[in-house]
C-alpha positions in Angstrom: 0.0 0.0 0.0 1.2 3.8 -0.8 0.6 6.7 1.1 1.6 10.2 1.0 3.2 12.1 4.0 1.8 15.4 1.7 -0.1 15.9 -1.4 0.5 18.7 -4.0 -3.0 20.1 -5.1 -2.1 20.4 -8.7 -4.8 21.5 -10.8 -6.4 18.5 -12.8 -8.6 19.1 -16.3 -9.7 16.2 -18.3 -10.5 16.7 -21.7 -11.7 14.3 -24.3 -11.2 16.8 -28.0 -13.2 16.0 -31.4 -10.8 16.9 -33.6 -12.2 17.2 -37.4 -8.4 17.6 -39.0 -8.0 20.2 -41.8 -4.7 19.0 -42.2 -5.6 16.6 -44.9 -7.0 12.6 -44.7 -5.7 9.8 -44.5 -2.0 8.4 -45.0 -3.1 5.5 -47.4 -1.9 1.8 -46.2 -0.3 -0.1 -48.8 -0.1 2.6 -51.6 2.0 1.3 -54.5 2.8 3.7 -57.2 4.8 2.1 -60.5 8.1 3.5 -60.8 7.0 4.6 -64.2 4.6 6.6 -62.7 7.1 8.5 -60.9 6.4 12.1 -60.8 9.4 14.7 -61.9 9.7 17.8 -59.2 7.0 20.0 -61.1 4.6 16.7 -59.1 5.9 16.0 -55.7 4.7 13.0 -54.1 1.7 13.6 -51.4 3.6 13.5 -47.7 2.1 12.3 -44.8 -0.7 13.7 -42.9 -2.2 13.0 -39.5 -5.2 10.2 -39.6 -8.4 11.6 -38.4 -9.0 11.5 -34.4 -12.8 11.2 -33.8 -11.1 11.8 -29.9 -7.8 12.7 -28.0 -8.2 11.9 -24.7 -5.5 13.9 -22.7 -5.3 14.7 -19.0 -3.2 18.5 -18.2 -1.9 19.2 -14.4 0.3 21.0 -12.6 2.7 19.4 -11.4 5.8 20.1 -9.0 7.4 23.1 -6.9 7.4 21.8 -3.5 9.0 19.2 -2.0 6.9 15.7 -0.9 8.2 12.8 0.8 6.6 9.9 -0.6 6.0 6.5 1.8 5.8 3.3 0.6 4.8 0.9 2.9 5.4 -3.4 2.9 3.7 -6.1 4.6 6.0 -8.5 6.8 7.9 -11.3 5.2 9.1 -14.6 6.8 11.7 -13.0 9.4 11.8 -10.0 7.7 9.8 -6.5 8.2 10.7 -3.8 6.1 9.1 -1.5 7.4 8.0 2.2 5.8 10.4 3.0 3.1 10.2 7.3 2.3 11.3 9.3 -0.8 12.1 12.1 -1.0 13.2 14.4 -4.4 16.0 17.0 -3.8 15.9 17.0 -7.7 18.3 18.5 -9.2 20.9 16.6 -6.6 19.0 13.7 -6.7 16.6 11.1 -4.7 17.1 10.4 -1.2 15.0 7.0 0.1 15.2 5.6 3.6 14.3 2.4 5.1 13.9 0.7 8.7 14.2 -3.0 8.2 14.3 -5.7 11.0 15.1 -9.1 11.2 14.1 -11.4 13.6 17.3 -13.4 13.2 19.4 -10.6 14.0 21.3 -7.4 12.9 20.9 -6.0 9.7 23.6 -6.8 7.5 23.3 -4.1 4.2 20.5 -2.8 2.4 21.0 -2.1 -1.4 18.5 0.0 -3.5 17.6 -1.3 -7.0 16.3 1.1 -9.9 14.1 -0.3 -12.6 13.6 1.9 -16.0 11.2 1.8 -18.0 12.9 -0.2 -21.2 13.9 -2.3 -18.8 17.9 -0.9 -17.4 18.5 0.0 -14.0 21.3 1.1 -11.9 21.8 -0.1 -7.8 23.1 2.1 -4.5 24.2 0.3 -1.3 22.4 2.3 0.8 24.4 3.2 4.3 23.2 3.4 7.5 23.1 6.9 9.9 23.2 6.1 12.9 22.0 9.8 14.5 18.7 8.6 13.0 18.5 5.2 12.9 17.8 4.5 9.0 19.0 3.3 6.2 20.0 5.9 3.2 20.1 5.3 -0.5 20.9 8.7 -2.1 21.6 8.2 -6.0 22.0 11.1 -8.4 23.3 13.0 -5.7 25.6 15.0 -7.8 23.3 14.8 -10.5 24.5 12.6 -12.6 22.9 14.2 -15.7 19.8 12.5 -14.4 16.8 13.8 -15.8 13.3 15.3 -14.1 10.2 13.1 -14.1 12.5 10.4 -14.6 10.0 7.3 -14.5 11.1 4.2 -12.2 10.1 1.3 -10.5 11.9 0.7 -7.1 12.9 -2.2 -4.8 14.8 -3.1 -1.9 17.6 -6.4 -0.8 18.0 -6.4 2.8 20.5 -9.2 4.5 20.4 -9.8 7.9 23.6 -11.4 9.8 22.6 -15.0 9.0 23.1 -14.2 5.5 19.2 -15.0 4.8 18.0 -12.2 2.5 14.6 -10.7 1.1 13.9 -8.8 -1.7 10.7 -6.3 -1.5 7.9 -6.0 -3.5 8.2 -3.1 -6.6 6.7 0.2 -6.1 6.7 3.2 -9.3 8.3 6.7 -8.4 9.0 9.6 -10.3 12.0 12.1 -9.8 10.1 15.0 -9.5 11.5 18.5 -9.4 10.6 20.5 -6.4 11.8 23.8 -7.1 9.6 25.0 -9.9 5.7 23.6 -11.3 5.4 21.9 -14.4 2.8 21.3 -16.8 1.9 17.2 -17.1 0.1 16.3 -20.3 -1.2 12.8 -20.0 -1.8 10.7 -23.4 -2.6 7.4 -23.7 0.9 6.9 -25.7 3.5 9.7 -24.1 3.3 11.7 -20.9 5.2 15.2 -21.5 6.0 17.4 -18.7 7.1 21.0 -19.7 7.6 24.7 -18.2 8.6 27.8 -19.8 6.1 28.4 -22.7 2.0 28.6 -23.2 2.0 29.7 -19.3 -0.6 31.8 -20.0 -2.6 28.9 -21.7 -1.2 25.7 -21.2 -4.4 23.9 -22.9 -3.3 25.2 -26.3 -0.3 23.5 -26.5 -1.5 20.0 -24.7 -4.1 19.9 -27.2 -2.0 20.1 -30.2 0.8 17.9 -28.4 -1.8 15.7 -27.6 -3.2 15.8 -31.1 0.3 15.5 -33.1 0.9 12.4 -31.1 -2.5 10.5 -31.3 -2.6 11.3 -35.1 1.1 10.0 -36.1 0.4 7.0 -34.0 -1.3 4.6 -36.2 1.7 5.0 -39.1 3.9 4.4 -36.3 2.2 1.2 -35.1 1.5 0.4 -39.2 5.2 1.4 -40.0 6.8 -0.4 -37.4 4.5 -3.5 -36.4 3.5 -3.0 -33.2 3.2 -0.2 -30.5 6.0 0.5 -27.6 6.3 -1.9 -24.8 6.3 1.0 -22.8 4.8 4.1 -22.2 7.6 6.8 -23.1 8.0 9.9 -21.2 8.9 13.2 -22.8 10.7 16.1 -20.8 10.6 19.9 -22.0 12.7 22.3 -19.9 12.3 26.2 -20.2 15.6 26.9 -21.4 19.1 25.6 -22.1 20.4 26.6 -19.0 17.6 25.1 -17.2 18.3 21.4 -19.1 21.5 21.7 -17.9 21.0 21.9 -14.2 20.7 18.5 -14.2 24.7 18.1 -14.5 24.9 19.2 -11.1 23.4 21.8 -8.0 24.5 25.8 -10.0 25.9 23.9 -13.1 25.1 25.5 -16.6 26.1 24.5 -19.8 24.9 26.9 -22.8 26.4 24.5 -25.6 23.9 21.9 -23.8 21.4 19.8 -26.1 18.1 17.7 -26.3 19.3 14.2 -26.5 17.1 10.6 -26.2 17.5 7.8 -24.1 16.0 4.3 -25.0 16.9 3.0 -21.9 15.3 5.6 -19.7 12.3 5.7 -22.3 12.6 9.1 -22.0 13.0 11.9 -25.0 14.9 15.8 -23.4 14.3 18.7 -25.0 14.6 22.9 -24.0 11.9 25.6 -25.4 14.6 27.8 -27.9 14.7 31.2 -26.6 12.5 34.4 -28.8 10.2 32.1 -30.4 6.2 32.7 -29.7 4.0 30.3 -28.5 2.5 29.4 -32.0 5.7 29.0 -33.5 6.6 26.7 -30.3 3.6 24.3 -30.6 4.2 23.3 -33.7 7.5 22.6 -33.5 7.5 20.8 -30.4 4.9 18.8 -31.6 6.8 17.8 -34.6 10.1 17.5 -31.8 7.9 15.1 -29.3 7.0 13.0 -32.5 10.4 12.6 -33.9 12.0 11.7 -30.9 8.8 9.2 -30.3 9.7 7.3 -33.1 13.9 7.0 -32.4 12.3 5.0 -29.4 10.2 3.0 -31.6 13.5 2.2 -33.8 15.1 1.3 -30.1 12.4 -0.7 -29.2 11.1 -2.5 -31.9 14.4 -2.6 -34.2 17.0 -3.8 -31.5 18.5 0.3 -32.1 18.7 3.4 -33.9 20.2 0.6 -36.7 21.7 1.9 -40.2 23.3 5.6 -42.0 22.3 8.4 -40.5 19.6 10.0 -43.7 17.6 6.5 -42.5 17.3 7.1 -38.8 16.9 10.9 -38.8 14.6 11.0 -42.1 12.5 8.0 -40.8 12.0 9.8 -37.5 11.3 12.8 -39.5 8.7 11.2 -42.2 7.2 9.1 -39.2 6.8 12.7 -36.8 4.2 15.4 -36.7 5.6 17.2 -39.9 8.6 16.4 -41.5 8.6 20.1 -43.6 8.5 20.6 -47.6 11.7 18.2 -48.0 10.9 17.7 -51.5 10.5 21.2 -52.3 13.6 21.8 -51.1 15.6 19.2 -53.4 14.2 19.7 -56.0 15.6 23.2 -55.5 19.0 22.0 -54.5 19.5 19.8 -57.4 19.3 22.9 -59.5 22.6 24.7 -57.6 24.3 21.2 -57.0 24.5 17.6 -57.2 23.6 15.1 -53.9 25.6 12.8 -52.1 24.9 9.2 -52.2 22.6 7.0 -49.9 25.4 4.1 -49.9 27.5 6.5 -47.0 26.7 9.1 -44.7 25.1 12.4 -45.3 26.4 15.5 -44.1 24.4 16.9 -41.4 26.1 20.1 -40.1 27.7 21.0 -43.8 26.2 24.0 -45.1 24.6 23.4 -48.9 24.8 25.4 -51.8 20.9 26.8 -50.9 22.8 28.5 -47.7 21.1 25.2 -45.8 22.3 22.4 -43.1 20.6 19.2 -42.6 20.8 17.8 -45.7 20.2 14.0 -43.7 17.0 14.6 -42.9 15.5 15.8 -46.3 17.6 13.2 -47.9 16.4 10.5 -45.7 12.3 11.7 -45.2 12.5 12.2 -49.4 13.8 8.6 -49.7 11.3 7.0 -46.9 8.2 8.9 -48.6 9.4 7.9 -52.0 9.9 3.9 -51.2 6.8 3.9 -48.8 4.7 5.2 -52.1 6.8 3.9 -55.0 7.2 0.2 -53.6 3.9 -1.3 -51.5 3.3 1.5 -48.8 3.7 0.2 -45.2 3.3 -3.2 -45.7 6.9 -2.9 -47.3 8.1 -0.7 -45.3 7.0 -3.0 -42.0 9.0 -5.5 -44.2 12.0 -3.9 -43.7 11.9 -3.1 -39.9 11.2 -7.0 -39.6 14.3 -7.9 -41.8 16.3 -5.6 -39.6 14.9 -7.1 -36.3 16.4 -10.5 -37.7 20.1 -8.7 -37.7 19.6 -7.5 -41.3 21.5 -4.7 -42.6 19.3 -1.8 -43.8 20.7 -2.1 -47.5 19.9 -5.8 -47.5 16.9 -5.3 -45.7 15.8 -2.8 -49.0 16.6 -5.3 -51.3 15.2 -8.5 -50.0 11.3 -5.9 -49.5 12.1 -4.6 -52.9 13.3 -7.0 -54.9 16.0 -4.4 -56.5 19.3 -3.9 -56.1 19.7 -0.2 -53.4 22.2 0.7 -56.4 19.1 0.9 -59.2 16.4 2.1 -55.9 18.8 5.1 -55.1 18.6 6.1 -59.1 15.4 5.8 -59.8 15.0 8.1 -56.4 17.4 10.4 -57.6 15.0 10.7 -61.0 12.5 11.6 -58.9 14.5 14.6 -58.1 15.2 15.1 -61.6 18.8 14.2 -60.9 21.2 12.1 -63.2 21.8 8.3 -62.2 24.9 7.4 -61.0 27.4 5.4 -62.5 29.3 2.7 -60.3 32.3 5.0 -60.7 30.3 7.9 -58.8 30.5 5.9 -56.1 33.6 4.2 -56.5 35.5 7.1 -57.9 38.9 6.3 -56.9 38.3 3.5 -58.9 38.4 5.3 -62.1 40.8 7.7 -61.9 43.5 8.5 -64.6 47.3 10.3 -63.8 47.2 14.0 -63.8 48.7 15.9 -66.9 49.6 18.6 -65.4 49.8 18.4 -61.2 50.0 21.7 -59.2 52.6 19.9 -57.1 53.8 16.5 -56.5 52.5 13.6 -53.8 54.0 14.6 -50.6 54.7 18.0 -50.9 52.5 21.0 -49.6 50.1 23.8 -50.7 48.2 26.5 -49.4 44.8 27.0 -50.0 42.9 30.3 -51.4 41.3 33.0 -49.0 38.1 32.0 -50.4 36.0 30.0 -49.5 36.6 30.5 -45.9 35.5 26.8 -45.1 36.7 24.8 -47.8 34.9 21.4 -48.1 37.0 17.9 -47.8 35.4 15.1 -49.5 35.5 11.2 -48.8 35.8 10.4 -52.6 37.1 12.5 -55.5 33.7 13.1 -56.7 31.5 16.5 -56.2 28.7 14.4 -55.9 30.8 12.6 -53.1 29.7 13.4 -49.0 31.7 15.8 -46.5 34.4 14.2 -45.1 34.8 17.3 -42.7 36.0 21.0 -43.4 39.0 23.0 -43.4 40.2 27.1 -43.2 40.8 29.3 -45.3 44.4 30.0 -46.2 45.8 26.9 -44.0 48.9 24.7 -45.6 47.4 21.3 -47.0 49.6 17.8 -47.5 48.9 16.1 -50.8 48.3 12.4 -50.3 46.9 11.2 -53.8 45.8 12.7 -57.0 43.9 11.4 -59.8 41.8 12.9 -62.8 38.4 11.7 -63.8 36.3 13.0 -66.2 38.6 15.6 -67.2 38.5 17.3 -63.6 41.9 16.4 -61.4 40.9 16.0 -57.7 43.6 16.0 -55.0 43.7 13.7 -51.8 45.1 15.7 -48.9 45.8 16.3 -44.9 44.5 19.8 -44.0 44.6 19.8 -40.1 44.3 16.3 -39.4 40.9 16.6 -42.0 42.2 14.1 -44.8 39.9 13.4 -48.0 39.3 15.3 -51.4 39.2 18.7 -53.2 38.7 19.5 -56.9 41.5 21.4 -58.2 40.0 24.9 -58.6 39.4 24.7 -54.4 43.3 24.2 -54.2 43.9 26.7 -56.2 40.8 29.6 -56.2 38.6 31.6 -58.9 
């Protein structure tokens, strides 16, 4: 049985919302689309909506700013009684429990506190015994650890006594709430999402979009992926940067702090950006909430976050809330420059020739929306997730739902774009390379690069088509490795700071 030595009197609303979406119908199941029917970029392919919601059930509280002791009481067993166990939050220094077993054998021997997450991890503290008060103290996170608020837990106890016999108690749920400020809790039937900082004035708003966003993009997940989480996730929005970073530690800040996601806590972190209103906020955060939901599901239901980067971040991105006009965008791109290949990893930090970052996750949600409407919908799509579960790589896994070669799916993607196919030199181009004519210097010796641009690209295969390998300054002294000419363009391998990979000549040598 569980009692509370205090109760906060947070303020409860229940709210069950007919939602008639105007955001479009239906994401159709098991779509297939000819690849001869592929549109060109003047006919982008339809993206995802939300499915209509007849009803989002969604319970908003406040939740937090003062401290509770929580006790947690256990029936006797054999020669053990256990007593009244209390917790208490001291969040963000962490948890502190107590406990007064006895033993009708004897002395109590040690007492060791066991944490239970929700995807099924934990962690264990030996709790010590103070004598001034005559209980035993678990205390973890106590430096904070980089432990999260409203971290979700099951609990439990192993207490020896000095005969060596031992009991283990029964399992009680906790959370690690946060008692020096109030949160908002929104309650759905597939995420709980605390947050503070934003929509003060009117929390509702943005729980019933939240709540929306997620009820709406869960069927494709559950379609997508097979089945739903084993677990209800939890999702944690602080006010700020700084604030997210208090969890490091008691009057620690960290302004280069970020959101991150933890499968094994079940739990998703984000902060609210700073000078954005509350309308901008909503939607994003929705689309946030439902991006990170679905890294879980690739956790959860996949075995891990498995394959390249454009396929984890652009399936979390075509399986969220609203991935954005990724099309739009490269079909644009393709006009100023070519794409990197699928086979490797996409640049993600590299600004593009549109003045853009992120090219993984328009490459990635293009490709998902593309195969899930080119090649049998979900049901292929579901294919591949299975294939994976059974150890598959995510190239095999394409070509065993397919039935093609990722070599001829990747081209007749890149159509879609209205970009050229690539030849198996494009992505081998080392492979074909021919001696330079007429090298600027020899192999081994050094050169300094231009003024312009200031952050000169290196590339992992002499190719322009060919991925960031990393980037280099400006006006730095570079070591030639390699050189080769291809196509009538000479590309140069070199070392520029440690940053070793490719540059066309005219980067070497400037306008």
């Amino acid at each position: 049985m569980q009692s509370h030595s205090h109760t906060h009197q947070g303020i409860v609303a229940f709210f069950m919302v007919a939602v008639g979406l105007a955001l479009g119908g239906v994401l159709a199941i098991g779509l297939v689309l000819p690849v001869e029917a592929s549109p060109g970029a003047q006919d982008a392919l339809p993206t995802p909506t939300l499915f209509p919601v007849d009803e989002v059930p969604y319970a908003l509280e406040t939740v937090g700013g003062a401290q509770e002791t929580l006790t947690f009481e256990y029936a006797p067993d054999g020669p053990f009684d256990l007593g009244v166990a209390s917790v208490t939050s001291q969040y963000p220094r962490g948890m502190v429990f107590t406990l007064v077993p006895e033993s009708s054998n004897g002395a109590i021997e040690d007492v060791i506190l066991f944490l239970r997450y929700a995807h099924g991890s934990g962690t264990r503290v030996v709790a010590e015994f103070d004598s001034a008060r005559e209980v035993w103290v678990a205390h973890p996170w106590e430096s904070g650890a980089g432990q999260p608020a409203w971290t979700h837990f099951e609990f439990y106890w192993r207490v020896r006594d000095e005969t060596g016999a031992s009991v283990d108690s029964v399992a009680y749920e906790a959370n690690y709430s946060d008692p020096t400020r109030e949160w908002f809790r929104l309650e759905t039937p597939y995420y709980v999402v605390y947050w503070f900082g934003m929509a003060e004035d009117a929390p509702d708003q943005f729980a019933r979009e939240a709540a929306r966003a997620i009820a709406g993009t869960h069927p494709r997940r559950v379609a997508g992926f097979g089945r739903e989480l084993s677990y209800t996730p939890v999702g944690v929005i602080y006010g700020s940067r700084e604030a997210m970073s208090e969890m490091v530690g008691s009057g620690v800040t960290n302004p280069t702090a970020g959101g991150y996601t933890s499968d094994s806590l079940g739990i998703t972190v984000q902060f609210v950006p700073p000078d954005r209103d509350d309308a901008y906020l909503t939607e994003w955060l929705a689309h946030v909430l439902t991006h990170e939901l679905t890294h879980l599901y690739q956790f959860d239901v996949v075995g891990g976050a498995r394959g390249p980067n454009w396929w984890t971040e652009g399936q979390a991105d075509w399986f969220a809330y609203a991935a954005g006009d990724y099309d739009a965008r490269l079909f644009n791109l393709a006009t100023l420059q070519d794409l990197p290949t699928l086979s490797k990893p996409v640049p993600r930090n590299i600004e593009q020739a549109d003045g853009g970052l992120y090219l993984v996750y328009d490459m990635g949600a293009s490709f998902v929306n593309w195969l899930n409407l080119t090649y049998g919908g979900m049901e292929t799509h579901r294919q591949v997730v299975e294939l994976m579960q059974r150890g598959a790589a995510l190239y095999d896994a394409l070509e065993q739902a397919t039935g093609k070669p990722f070599f001829d799916l990747e081209n007749e993607w890149r159509a879609y774009i209205d970009l050229p196919p690539f030849t198996l030199a494009d992505l081998d181009p080392a492979s074909a390379l021919e001696p330079v004519i007429d090298p600027l210097v020899a192999v081994g010796e050094t050169i300094t690069l231009p003024s312009t641009p200031p952050l000169p690209v290196v590339l992992e295969a002499p190719s322009r088509a060919a991925a960031s390998s990393g980037q280099c300054f400006a006006n730095t002294t570079v070591t030639v490795l390699d050189m080769g000419s291809r196509d009538g363009e000479d590309f140069y391998k070199v070392d520029c700071m440690g940053q070793i990979g490719w540059m066309p000549r005219d980067q070497l040598v400037g306008p």
